[in-house]
Steps between C-alpha positions, in 0.01 A plus 500: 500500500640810364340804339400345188370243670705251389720269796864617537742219424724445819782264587424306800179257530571460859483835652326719208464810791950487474566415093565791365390502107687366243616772335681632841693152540856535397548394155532129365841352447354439101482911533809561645675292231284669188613846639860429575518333118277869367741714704770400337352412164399887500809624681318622749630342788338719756140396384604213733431459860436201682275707753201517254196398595285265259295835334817734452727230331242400303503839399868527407478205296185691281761791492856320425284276221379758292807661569725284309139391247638902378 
């Protein structure tokens, strides 16, 4: 549990003491294509990396969206 007592979400069901959480994992290929397709939709194309975790390109694509929502 973490400190608001609620259960951390992890990635592995096998060995929960390795997983890291989910949000650390590098990001989903579903990610990976939605950023590449913002990047350049905002021409932005450094807002792309495909060394994002889960949490930071999740991030980006917040960013580039309301970006081009302007």
């Amino acid at each position: 549990m973490n400190s608001n007592g609620s259960a951390s979400k992890i990635s592995s069901d096998l060995d929960p003491a390795l997983a890291q959480p989910l949000d650390e994992e590098p990001m989903t290929e579903d990610q990976i294509d939605l950023l590449r397709a913002l990047s350049i939709q905002a021409n932005d194309p450094q807002a792309f990396s495909k060394t994002l975790t889960r949490a930071e390109a999740a991030g980006r694509i917040e960013m580039l969206e309301a970006a081009i929502a302007r």
